[in-house]
N, C-alpha and C positions, 0 to 999 in steps of 0.2 A: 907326676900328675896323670901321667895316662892310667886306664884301668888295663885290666889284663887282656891284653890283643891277642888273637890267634894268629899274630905276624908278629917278627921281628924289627924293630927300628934302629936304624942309626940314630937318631934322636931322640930319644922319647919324648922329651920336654915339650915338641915340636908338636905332638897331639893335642888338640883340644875340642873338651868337650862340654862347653859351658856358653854362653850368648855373651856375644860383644857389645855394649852399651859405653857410647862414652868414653872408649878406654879401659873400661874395667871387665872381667868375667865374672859372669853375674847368673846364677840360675833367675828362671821364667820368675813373675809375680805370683805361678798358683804355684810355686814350687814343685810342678811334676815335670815327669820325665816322659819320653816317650822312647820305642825301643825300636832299631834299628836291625836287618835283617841282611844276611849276605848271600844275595843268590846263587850261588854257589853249592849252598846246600839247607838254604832253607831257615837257617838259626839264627837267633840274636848274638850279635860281634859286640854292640855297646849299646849304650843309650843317650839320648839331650833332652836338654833342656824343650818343654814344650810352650812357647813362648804363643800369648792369646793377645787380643788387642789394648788388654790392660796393658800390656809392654810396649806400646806403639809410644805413646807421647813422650815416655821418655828419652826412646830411642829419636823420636824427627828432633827432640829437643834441643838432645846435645848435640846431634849431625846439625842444625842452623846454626845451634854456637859455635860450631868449631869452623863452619862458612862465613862466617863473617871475619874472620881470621883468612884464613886458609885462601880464599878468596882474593887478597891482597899479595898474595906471596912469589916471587918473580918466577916467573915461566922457568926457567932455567933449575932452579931448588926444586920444584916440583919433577924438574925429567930426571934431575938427580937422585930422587927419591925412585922414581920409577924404574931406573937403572938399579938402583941398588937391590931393588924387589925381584927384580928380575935376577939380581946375581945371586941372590936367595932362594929364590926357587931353582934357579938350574944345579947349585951348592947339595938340594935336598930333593933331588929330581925322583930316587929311588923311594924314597919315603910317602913321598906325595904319590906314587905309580901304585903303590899296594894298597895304600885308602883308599885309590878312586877303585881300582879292580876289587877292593870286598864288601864297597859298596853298590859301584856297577852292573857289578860280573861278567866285565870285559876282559879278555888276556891282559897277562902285564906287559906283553909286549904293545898291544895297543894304549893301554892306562901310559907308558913312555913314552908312547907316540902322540897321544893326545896333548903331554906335558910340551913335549919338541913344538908343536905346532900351536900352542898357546901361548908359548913365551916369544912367540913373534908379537903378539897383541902388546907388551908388555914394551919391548924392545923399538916399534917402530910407533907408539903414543909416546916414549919417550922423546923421541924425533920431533912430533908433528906438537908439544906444547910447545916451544920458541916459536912456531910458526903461522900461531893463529896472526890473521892481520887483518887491520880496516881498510878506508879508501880514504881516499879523496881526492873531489871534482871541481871541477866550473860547469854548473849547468844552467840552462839558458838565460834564465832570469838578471838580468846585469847587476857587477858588484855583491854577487854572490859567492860564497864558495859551501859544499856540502862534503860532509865526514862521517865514517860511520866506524864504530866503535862495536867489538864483540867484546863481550861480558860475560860469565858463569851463569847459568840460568838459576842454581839454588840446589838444596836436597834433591838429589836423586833418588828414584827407589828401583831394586832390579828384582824381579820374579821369574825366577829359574827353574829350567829341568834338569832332571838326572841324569841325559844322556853324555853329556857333555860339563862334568861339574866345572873343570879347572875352563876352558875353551870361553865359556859360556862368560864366568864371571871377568877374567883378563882380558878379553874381547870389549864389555862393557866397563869396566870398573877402569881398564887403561885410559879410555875417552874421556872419561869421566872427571878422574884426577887431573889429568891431563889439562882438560880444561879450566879448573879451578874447582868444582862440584864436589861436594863432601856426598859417600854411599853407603845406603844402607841394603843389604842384601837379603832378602827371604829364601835360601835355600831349599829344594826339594826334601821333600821326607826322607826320602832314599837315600840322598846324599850330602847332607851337613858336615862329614867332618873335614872332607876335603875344602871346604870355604871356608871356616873355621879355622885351617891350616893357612890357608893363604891370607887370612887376617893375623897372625898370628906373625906370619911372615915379614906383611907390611907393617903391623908396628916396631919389629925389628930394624927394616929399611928407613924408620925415620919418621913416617909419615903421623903427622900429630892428631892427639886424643880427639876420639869423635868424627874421625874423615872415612874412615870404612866401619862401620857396623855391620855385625850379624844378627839374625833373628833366626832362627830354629824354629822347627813347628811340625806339628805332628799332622797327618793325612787329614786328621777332622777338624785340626783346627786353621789348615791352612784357607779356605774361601774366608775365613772370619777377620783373619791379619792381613790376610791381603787387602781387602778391600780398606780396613782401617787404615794402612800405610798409603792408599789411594786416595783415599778422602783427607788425611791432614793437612790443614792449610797451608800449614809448612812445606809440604813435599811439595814440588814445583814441575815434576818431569820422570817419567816410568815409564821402564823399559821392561818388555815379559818379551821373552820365547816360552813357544808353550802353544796349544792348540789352537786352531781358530775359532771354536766352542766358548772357551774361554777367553781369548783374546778380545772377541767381541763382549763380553763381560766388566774386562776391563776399560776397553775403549769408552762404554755407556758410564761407568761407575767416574774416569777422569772427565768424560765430559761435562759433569754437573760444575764439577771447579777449572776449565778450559785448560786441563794440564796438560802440558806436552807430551808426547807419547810414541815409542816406536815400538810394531810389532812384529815378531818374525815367527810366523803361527806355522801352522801345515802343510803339508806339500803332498803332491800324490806326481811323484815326477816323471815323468816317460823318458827312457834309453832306446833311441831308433838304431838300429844295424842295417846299413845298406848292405846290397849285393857286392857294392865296390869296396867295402871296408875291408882293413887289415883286418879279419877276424880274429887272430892270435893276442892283436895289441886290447882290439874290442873287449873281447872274455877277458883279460888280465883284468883290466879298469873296471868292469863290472865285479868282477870276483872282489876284489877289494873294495867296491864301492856299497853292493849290498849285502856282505857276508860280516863287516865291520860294525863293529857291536849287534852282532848275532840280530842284524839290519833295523835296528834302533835307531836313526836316523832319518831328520826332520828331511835331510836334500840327500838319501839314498834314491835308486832307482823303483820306484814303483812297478810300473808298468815296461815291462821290458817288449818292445817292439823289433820283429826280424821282418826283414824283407825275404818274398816267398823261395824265392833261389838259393838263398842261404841256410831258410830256417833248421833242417834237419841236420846240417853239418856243422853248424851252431850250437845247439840242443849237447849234441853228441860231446863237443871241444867243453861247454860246460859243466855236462855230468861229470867226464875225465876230472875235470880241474876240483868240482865241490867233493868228488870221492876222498881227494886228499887229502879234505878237512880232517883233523884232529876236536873232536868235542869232550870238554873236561871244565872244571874250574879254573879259572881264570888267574888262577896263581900256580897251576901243576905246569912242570916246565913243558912246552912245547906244544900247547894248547894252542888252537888259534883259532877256535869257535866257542863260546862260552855260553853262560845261560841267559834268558831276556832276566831284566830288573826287576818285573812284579808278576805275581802267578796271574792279574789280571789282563795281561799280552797273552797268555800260553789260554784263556778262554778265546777271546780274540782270532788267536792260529786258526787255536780249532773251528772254530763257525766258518772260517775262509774257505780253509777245504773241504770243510763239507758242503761248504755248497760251490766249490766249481766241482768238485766230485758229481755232484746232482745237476749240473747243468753239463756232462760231458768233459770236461776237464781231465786229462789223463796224469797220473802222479807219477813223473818217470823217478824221483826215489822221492824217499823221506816221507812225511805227510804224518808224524806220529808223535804225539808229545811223549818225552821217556819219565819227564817230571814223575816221581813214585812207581818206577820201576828199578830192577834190582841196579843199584852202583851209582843212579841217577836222584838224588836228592835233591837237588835243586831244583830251581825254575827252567828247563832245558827240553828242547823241542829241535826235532828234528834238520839239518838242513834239505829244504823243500823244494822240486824243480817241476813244475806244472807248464803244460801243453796243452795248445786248443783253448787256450783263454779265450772266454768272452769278452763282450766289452757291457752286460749286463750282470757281469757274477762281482760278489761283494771287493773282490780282492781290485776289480778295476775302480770303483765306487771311492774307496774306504782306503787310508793312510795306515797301510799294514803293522812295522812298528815289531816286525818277529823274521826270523829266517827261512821267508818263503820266497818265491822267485818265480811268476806265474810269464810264459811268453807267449806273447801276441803277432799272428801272422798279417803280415800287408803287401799288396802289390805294389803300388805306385807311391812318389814321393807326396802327393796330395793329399793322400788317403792316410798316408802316415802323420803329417802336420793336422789333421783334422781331428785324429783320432788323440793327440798327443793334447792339442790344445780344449780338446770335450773334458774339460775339468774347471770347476770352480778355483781352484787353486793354481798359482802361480811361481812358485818358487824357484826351480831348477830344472832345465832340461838338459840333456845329452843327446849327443851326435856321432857318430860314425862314418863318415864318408872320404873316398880320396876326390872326390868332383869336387874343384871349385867353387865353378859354380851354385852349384848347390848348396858347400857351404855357405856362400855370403845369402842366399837364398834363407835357410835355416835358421843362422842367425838374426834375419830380420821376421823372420812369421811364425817363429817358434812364442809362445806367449807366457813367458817368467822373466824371474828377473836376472838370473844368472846362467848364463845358456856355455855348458863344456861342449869344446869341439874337440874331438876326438881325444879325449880325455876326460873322465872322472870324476879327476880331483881340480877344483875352480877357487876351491877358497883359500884363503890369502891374505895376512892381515894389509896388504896393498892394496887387496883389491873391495871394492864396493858389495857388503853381504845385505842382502833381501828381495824380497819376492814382488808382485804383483798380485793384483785380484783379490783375494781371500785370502792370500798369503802373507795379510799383510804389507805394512808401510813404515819407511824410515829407511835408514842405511845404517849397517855396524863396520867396521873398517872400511881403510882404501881410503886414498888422500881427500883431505878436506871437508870431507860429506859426515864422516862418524864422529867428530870431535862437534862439528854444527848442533847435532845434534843434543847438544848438553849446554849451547850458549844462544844466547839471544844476539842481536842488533839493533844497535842504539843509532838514530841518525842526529847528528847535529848542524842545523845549519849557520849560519856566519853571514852578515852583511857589511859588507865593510866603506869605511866610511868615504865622504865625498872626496876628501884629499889623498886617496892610497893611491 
């Protein structure tokens, strides 16, 4: 079934490249395709199906019929399913690593690491379906007793980015199922076949006709199906990461029909380095935290902030460290900086640095897109270490989204929480310090919603993911809160009678 890959599979069968309706593979209603691009170097790898909103009703269709099923089916066959999806994907862990990096054009070693850290979502919703629970009380009213009852909320719809195809949909799609919620997925242009694959997987795993749908869709016809799969009276509950441009789009478009909604938009994150930081552990956790898909990434560090005593021996530990980068495509062995996803990021770079260049910004390397220079065919842009940041040049402003790394000088711990929290956005901050104090400090006046202490890396599928502010609302993993998110509460009350 697959077409002719510029990779090798263990599986081939395992590729697909056609829309999930119902169980079936089905090209679109206009029957066209749309074509697919590998940043890497630029060329079409394959094509899908370009699925428009003529394709919606049939897809919410069969996702409600297969809920009114599915719906009934015991918590326990459901985590069974989920385990077994999960033994399928880690079975095809290799397979799944080379779609998402030729579609990404992330290293493969990161496309494995992504998969590693996605089948946590898979593995601990299979845990948390036995364990949805209700209540019940005696509350004041006499000969009363009250009960409350969690239920499926219905159709899900999920509206996904590229950066994170596997993370993103087993994050949400685990909840989902879990709960009882039949899904229907809109994949990124960029990145459908790895959704695809993981649909693919799950109807292997068991999971019956109609409970994971895919929909494919191409760059122009994505605003059209989306909003179609937001308005169907069917759909009941949409989950989008994805900008807060758009997030607010969709917020307004489910408001008309009071659908449930969670969203995990943008970030613009600030990384403070105290004076008293281990700097050595600092620059590691940074170095992996923004240099990690060529700093694609919603809760990377934006704004990187040094305390003044440190900053130039800082600066210095960082050059050292981003020298070592290796940049190439993201399948050549020993790559570990690849190229961004769309040549419209590497427009983006460029307008950054040029205006912190213009506002005084000093570029101690990098600052040069090689995109269509000799060796460099892909979408591939420098990695970038900039000095002397303002806090009025774009790069402070603006959710970068490309491999640049701009740092900001501060005195005081005030002047650092002020600086860090002057953002519309909420999502994640980072800390550095050996003061106590000051941690528990930090943790409280820092203003998002995920706050790393001296570390990096926060997410977890234990732990509670989402922002604040503009960053969005809702919670995706971490006990109790991300499964909520896909069921309702029923209260029932009880009078019972004079002789009890």
């Amino acid at each position: 079934m697959a077409p002719n890959l510029p990779f090798k599979m263990n599986d081939s069968e395992m590729f697909r490249d056609k829309a999930l309706v119902g169980g079936e593979w089905i090209e679109s209603q206009s029957g066209k395709r749309f074509d697919v691009y590998d940043p890497g170097n630029g060329k079409v790898w394959a094509t899908a199906p370009d699925c428009t909103p003529d394709d919606t009703d049939a897809a919410v269709t069969a996702a409600h019929k297969a809920f009114e099923s599915f719906k009934k089916t015991n918590p326990r066959q459901r985590a069974k399913w989920l385990l077994e999806w999960d033994r399928l994907i880690r079975e095809n862990r290799d397979d799944l690593a080379h779609i998402v990096t030729y579609e990404t054009g992330k290293p493969l070693a990161e496309s494995q690491g992504e998969l590693d850290y996605a089948l946590g979502f898979t593995w601990w919703f299979a845990g948390e379906a036995e364990r949805v629970q209700g209540t019940i009380q005696v509350p004041a009213a006499p000969g009363r007793r009250v009960f409350t009852v969690k239920q499926p909320i219905g159709v899900a719809v999920a509206l996904v980015p590229w950066n994170f195809p596997i993370a993103m949909i087993l994050r949400k799609a685990g909840a989902a199922l879990a709960a009882g919620c039949t899904m229907i997925v809109k994949p990124s242009p960029e990145t459908p076949f790895s959704v695809l694959t993981l649909a693919y997987l799950a109807e292997k795993a068991g999971f019956p006709k109609g409970v994971f749908s895919v929909l494919p869709t191409s760059l122009d016809n994505t605003p059209a199906l989306s909003e179609s799969l937001c308005r169907h009276p069917l759909v009941k509950k949409v989950t989008f990461t994805g900008s807060t441009r758009v997030g607010k789009l969709v917020a307004k478009i489910c408001s008309d029909g009071l659908k449930k909604c969670t969203l995990e938009l943008g970030g613009n994150c600030p990384f403070l380095v105290f004076d008293d930081a281990d700097l050595e552990q600092a620059a590691t956790q940074l170095m992996a935290l923004k240099w990690r898909h060529a700093g694609q990434a919603c809760i990377t560090a934006n704004r990187v902030y040094v305390q003044k005593g440190v900053y130039d021996k800082f600066t210095q530990i960082l050059a050292e460290k981003t020298k070592a980068l290796k940049i190439g495509h993201g399948a050549e062995q020993g790559v570990t900086l690849g190229p961004v996803t769309t040549p419209r990021s590497l427009d983006k770079a460029k307008s950054q640095v040029d205006d912190a260049k213009k506002q005084g910004g000093q570029v101690v390397m990098g600052g040069n897109q090689l995109h269509g220079t000799k060796g460099y065919d892909g979408y591939f842009f420098e990695p970038t270490l900039i000095t002397g940041a303002k806090h009025d040049m774009l790069i402070a402003k603006e959710e970068t989204f490309a491999p640049i790394m701009a740092l900001f000088e501060f005195d005081t711990e005030d002047e650092a929480v002020s600086r860090a929290n002057d953002t519309s956005m909420g999502l994640a901050s980072y800390f550095f310090t050996k003061n106590v104090d000051r941690t528990w400090r930090l943790l409280e006046n820092l203003e998002a919603g995920m706050i790393g202490m001296n570390t990096g890396n926060s997410s977890a599928a234990e732990s509670p993911f989402g922002g604040i502010k503009e960053s969005g609302y809702g919670k995706e993993s971490g006990k109790d809160v991300a499964i909520n998110e896909y069921m309702i509460t029923k209260t029932g009350t009880l009078t019972l009678s004079d002789h009890y």
